[in-house]
C-alpha positions in Angstrom: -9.7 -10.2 0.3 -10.0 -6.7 1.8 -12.8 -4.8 1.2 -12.0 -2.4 -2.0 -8.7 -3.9 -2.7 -9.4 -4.9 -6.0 -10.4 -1.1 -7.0 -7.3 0.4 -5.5 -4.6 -2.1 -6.7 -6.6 -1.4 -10.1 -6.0 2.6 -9.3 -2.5 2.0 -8.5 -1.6 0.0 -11.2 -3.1 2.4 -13.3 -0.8 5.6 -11.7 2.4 3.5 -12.2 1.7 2.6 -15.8 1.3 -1.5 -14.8 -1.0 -4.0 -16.3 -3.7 -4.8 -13.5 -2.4 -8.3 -13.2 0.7 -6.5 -11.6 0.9 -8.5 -8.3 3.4 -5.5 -6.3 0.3 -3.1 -7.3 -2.0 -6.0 -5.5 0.2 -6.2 -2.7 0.8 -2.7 -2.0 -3.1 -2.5 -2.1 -3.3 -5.0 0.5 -0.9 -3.6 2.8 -1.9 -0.6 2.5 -5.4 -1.4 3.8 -4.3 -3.7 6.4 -2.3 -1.1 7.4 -5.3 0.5 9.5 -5.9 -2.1 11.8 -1.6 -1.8 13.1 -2.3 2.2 13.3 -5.5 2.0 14.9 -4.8 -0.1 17.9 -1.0 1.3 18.3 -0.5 3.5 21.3 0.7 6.5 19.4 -1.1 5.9 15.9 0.5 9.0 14.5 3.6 7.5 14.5 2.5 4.1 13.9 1.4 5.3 10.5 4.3 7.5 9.9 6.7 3.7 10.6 4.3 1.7 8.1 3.5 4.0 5.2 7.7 4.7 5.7 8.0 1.2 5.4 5.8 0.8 2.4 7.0 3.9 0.7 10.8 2.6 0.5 9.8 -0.5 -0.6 7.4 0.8 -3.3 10.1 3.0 -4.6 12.0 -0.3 -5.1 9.8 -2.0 -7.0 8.5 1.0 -9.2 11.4 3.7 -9.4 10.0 7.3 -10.2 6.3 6.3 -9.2 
């Protein structure tokens, strides 16, 4: 597990109106976190970050429309 993961897929299960057992709100948490490790060893991490949190941010919008 991540260090704080718990906490934000709590805090982001909590924004969307799911139960904290929500597993999307645990993955999102995850990736999200995991994320900085891709940005921070990418040549351009600007960009990096822009491609990921893209990625994430279309996917999330699947699983939680509106949030």
């Amino acid at each position: 597990m991540v260090r704080h993961e718990t906490a934000l897929a709590r805090a982001i299960a909590d924004e969307v109106g799911a139960g904290h057992d929500d597993v999307t709100c645990a993955a999102f948490a995850r990736f999200t976190l995991e994320a900085a490790h891709l940005v921070h060893a990418h040549p351009d991490p600007e960009r990096a970050a822009d491609a990921i949190f893209g990625l994430l941010g279309h996917g999330w919008a699947t699983a939680h429309p509106g949030a």
